[in-house]
C-alpha positions in Angstrom: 18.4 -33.3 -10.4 19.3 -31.2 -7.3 18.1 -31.4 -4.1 16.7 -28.9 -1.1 20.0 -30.6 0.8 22.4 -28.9 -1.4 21.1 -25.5 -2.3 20.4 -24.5 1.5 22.8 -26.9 3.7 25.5 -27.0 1.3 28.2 -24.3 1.1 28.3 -24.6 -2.5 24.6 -24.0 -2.8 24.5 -21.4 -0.2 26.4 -19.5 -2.7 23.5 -19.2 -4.9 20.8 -18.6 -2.6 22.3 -16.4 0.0 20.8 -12.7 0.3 21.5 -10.7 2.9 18.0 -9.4 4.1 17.9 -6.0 5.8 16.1 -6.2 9.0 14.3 -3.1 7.4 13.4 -4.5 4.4 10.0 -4.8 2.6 11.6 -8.7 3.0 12.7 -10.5 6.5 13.7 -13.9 8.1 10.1 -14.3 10.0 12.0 -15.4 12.7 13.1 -12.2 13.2 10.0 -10.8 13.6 10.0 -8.7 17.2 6.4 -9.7 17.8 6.6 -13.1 16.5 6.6 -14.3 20.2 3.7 -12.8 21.2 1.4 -15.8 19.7 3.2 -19.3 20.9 1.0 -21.4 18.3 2.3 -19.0 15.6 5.6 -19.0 16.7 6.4 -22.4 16.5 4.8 -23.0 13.4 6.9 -20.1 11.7 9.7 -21.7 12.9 8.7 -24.9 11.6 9.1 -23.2 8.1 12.7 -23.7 7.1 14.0 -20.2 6.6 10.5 -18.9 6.8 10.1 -14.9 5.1 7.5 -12.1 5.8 7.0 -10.3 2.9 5.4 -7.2 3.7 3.9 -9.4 6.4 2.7 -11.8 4.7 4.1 -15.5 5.8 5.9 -17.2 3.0 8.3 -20.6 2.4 11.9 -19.3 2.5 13.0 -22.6 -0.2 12.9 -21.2 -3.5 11.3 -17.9 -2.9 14.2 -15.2 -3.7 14.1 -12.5 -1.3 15.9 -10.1 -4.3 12.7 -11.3 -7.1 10.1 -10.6 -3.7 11.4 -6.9 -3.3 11.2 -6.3 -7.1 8.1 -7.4 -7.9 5.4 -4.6 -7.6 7.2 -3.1 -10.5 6.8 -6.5 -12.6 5.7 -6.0 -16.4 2.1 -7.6 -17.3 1.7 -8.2 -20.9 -1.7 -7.6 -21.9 -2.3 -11.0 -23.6 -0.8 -13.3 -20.1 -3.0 -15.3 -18.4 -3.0 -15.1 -14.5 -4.0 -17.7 -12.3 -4.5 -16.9 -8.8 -5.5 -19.3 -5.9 -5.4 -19.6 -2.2 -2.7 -23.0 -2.1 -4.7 -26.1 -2.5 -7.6 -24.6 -4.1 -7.4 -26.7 -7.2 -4.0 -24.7 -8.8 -2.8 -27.8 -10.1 -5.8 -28.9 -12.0 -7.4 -25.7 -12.7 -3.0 -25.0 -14.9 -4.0 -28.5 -16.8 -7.0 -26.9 -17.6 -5.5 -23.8 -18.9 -2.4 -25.3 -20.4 -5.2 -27.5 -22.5 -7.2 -24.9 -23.7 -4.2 -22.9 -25.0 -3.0 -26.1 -27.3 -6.6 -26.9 -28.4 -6.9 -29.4 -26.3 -4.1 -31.4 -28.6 -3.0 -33.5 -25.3 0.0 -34.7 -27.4 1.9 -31.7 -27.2 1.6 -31.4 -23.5 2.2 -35.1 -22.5 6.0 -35.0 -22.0 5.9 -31.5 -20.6 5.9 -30.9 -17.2 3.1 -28.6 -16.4 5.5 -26.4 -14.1 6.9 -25.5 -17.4 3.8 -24.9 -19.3 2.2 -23.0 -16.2 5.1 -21.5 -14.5 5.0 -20.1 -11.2 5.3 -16.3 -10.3 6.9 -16.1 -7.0 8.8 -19.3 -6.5 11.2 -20.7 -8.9 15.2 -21.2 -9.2 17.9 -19.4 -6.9 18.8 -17.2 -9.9 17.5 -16.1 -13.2 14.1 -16.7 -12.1 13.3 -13.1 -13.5 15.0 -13.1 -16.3 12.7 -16.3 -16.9 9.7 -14.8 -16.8 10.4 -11.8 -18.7 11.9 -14.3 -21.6 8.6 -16.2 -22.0 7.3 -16.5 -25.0 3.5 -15.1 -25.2 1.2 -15.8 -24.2 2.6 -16.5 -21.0 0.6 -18.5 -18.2 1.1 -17.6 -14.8 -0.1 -18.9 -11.1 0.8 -16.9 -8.6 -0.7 -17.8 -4.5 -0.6 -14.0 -3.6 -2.7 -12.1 -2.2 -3.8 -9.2 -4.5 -2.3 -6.4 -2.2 0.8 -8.1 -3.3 0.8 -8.9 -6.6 2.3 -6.8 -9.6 1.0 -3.2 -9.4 0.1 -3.3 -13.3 -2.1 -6.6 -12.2 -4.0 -5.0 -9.8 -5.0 -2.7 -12.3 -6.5 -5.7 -14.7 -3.6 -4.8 -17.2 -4.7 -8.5 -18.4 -6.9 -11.4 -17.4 -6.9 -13.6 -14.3 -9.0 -16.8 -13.1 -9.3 -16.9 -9.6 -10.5 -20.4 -7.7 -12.0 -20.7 -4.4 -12.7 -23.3 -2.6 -14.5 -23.9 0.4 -12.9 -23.2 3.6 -13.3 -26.7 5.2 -11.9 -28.5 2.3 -9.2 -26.0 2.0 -8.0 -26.1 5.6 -7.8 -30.4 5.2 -5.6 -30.1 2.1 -3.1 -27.9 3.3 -2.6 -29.7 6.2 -1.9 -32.7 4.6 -0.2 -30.9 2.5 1.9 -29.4 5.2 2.8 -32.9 6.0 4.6 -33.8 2.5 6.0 -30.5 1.7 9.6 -30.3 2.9 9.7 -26.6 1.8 7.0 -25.8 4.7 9.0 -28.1 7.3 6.8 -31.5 7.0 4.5 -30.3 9.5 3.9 -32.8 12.6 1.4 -31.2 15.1 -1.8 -31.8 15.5 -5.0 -31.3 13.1 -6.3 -28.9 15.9 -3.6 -26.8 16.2 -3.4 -26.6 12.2 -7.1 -26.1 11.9 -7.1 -23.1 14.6 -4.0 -21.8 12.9 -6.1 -21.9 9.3 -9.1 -20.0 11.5 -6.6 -17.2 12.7 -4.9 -16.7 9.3 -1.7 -18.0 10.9 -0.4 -20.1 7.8 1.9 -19.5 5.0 0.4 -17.1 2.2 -2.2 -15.4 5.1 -5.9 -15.1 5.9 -7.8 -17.6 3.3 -10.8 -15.1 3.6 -8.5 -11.7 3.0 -7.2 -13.8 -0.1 -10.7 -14.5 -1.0 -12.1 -11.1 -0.6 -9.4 -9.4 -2.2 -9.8 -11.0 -5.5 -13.5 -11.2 -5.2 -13.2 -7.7 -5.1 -10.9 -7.1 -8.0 -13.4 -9.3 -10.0 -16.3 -7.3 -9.4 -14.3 -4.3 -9.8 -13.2 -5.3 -13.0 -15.8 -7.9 -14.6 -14.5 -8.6 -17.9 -11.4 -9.1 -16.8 -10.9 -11.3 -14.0 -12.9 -14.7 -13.4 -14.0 -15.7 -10.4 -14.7 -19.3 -10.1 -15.3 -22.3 -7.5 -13.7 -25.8 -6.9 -16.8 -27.3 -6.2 -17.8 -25.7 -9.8 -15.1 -27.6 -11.1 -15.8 -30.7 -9.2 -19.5 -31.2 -10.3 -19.5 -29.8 -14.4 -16.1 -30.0 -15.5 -17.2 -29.3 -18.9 -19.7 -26.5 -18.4 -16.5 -25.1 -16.2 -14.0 -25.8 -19.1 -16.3 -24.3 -21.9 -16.6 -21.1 -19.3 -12.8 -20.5 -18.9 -11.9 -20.8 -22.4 -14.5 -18.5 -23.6 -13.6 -16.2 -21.1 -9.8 -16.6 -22.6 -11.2 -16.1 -25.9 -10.8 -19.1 -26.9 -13.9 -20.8 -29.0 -13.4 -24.9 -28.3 -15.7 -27.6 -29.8 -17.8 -30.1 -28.0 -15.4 -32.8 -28.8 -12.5 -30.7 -27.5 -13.9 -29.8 -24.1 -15.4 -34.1 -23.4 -11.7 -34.3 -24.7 -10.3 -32.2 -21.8 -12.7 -33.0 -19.2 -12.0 -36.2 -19.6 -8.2 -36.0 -18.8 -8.8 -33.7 -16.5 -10.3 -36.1 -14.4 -9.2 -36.5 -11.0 -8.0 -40.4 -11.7 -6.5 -39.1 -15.1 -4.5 -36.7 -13.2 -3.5 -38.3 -10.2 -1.4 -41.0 -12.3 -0.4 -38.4 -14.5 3.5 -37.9 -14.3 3.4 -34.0 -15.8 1.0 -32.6 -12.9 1.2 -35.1 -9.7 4.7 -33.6 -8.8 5.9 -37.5 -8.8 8.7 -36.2 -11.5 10.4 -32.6 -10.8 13.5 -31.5 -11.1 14.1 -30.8 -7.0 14.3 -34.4 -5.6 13.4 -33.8 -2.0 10.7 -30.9 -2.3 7.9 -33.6 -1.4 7.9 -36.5 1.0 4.9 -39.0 -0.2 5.7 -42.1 2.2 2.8 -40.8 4.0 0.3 -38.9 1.2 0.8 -38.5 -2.2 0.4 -34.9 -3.9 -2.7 -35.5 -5.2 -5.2 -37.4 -2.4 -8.6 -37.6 -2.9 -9.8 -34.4 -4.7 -13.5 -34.7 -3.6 -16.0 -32.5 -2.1 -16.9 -32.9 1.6 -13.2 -34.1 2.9 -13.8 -32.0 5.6 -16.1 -34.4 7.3 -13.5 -37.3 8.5 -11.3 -34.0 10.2 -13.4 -31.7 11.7 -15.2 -31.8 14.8 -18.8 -30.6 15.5 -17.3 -27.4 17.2 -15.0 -26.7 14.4 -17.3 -26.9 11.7 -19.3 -24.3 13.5 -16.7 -22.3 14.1 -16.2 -22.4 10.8 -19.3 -21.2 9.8 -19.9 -18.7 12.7 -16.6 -17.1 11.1 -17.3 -17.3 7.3 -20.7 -17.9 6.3 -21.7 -14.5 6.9 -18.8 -12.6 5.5 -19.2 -14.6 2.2 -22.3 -13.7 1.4 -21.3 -10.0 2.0 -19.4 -10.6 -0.9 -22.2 -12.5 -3.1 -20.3 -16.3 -2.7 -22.1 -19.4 -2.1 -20.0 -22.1 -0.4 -21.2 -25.7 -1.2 -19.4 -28.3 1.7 -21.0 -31.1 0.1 -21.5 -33.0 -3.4 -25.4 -32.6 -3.3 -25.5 -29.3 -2.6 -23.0 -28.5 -5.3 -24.8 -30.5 -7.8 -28.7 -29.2 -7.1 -26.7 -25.3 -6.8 -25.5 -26.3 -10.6 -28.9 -27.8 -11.6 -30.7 -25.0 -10.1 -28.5 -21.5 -10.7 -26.1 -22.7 -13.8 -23.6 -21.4 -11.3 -22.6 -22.2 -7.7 -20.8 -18.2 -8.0 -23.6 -15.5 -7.8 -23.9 -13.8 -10.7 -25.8 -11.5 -9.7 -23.2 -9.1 -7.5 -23.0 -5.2 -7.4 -19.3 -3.3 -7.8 -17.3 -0.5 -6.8 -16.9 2.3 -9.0 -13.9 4.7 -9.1 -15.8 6.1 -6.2 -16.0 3.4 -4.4 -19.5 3.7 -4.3 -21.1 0.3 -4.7 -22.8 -0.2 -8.5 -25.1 -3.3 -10.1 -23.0 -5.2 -12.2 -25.8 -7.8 -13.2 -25.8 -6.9 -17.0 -21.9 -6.0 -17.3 -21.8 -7.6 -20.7 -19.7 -11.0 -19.9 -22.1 -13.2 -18.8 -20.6 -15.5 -15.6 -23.1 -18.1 -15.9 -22.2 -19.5 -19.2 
């Protein structure tokens, strides 16, 4: 087991993550950034980042994240038979890659049991100091992905559907009180100590690492109504209130036909108290020994709809909705910020999603997608 410690502080380690960075390169130290200053609240959360990058301006962790894989990657290769999984960070990744590891072994929990699941789903964009590439070319299909880009920087050939991708949203509120406690356990984003109202206006201005949650929710919205068949587009809260209407969904939509038995079988340890004492997915065993500090939270805290309500104020909750609401239903998405409303939305619609969306065509000119042929509210 290594540690943070030794790969960044250690001149041993330093030997396999250094990499010079060009001050004009598609890659930088964000604390380099010449207008970095220009927003205080910004600036001293970058800086809180330990050797914080902007990738083409967007804000990423500087542990783990190679510089040299970040510059290479528009020109990745997408096998048509890999499965992507793309996610704003905490917006169900972990339990959404059980999920899909599952599926892909027939639900035969056996096989996965002793596995770690960042082995089975293996992330895109962080990963070791070398060879991470050579990894992911070397992995046996089908190959399951997660990536936490934004689609205007994934792989160029993904952008172009060149194979199929979930995307999960969740709601803003919920979002913005997991990655803050998040924030506070993950040394790789500096164990963040200020205040929930700084974090929560920083969430608001699209300040944080991996950008604006709405850009990253409109740009794959978009790419799923562009491209119907291919790309999934799917909620937390859908996850949260008919786990096995949502597992029945993804695997048909991966093509792959599961029984009755197998998806109870799944749901059932998929379920949040399955998972959070589960060894494989609650990060409590990986190989980097200081990448999580859990005295105060563990990875994996309450996983529940409605969180939002013991942090946010009265003012930020409207804020909230004064800055989302309106631009969500622009893009056909229903947000549910509670466990009732989820549930009757379920009852009621079969989805909590809209199914019923229009498209662009190669025109850009806006289409009705309501009877593509894949039917979303299976």
């Amino acid at each position: 087991m290594i540690s943070l410690k030794f790969l960044y502080n250690n001149p041993l380690g330093k030997l396999f993550t250094n990499d010079k960075i060009s001050k004009n390169s598609v890659v930088i130290l964000a604390e380099t950034d010449p207008d970095l200053d220009s927003d205080q609240q910004r600036a001293q959360y970058v800086r809180s980042i330990p050797k914080a990058l902007l990738f083409k301006n967007l804000l990423l962790q500087g542990y783990l994240v190679n510089p040299k894989f970040l510059k290479k990657i528009d020109n990745f290769q997408i096998k048509s038979d890999d499965l992507w999984l793309a996610t704003y960070p905490k917006s169900g990744t972990t339990w959404t890659e059980e999920i899909i590891s599952l599926i892909y072994n027939n639900g035969d929990i056996d096989k996965v049991k002793d596995k770690l699941l960042a082995t089975r789903v293996v992330h895109f964009e962080v990963g070791p100091p070398l060879g991470h590439s050579r990894w992911l070319k070397k992995l046996k299909s089908p190959r399951l992905l997660a990536t936490h880009l934004p689609v205007t920087h994934i792989p160029s050939q993904l952008k172009q559907s060149k194979c199929k991708i979930i995307y999960v949203m969740r709601n803003p509120k919920d979002n913005a009180v997991s990655y803050y406690h998040h924030h506070r356990i993950s040394t790789y984003l500096g164990n963040y100590r200020g205040p929930w109202n700084t974090f929560v206006d920083l969430f608001a201005n699209g300040h944080l690492a991996h950008g604006d949650w709405f850009e990253h929710i409109k740009g794959y919205r978009q790419l799923s109504i562009q491209y119907p068949n291919r790309v999934l587009f799917i909620s937390y809260e859908e996850l949260k209130t008919d786990l096995p209407k949502m597992i029945e969904l993804i695997a048909n939509f991966v093509e792959r036909k599961l029984s009755q038995e197998v998806i109870d079988r799944i749901a059932k340890h998929c379920s949040f108290d399955e998972m959070k004492t589960n060894n494989m997915v609650n990060r409590e065993k990986i190989p980097i020994k200081d990448l999580f500090d859990m005295t105060e939270s563990k990875f994996m805290r309450k996983g529940i709809i409605g969180d939002w309500k013991t942090h946010f104020s009265t003012q930020q909750s409207k804020q909230f909705d004064d800055k989302y609401n309106d631009k969500l239903n622009e893009l056909g998405l229903t947000v549910c910020y509670d466990s009732e409303d989820a549930y009757h939305r379920m009852q009621t619609n079969g989805r909590i999603i809209n199914k019923n969306f229009q498209s662009f065509d190669d025109n850009q000119n806006i289409t009705d997608n309501s009877d593509s042929g894949y039917d979303i509210s299976l």
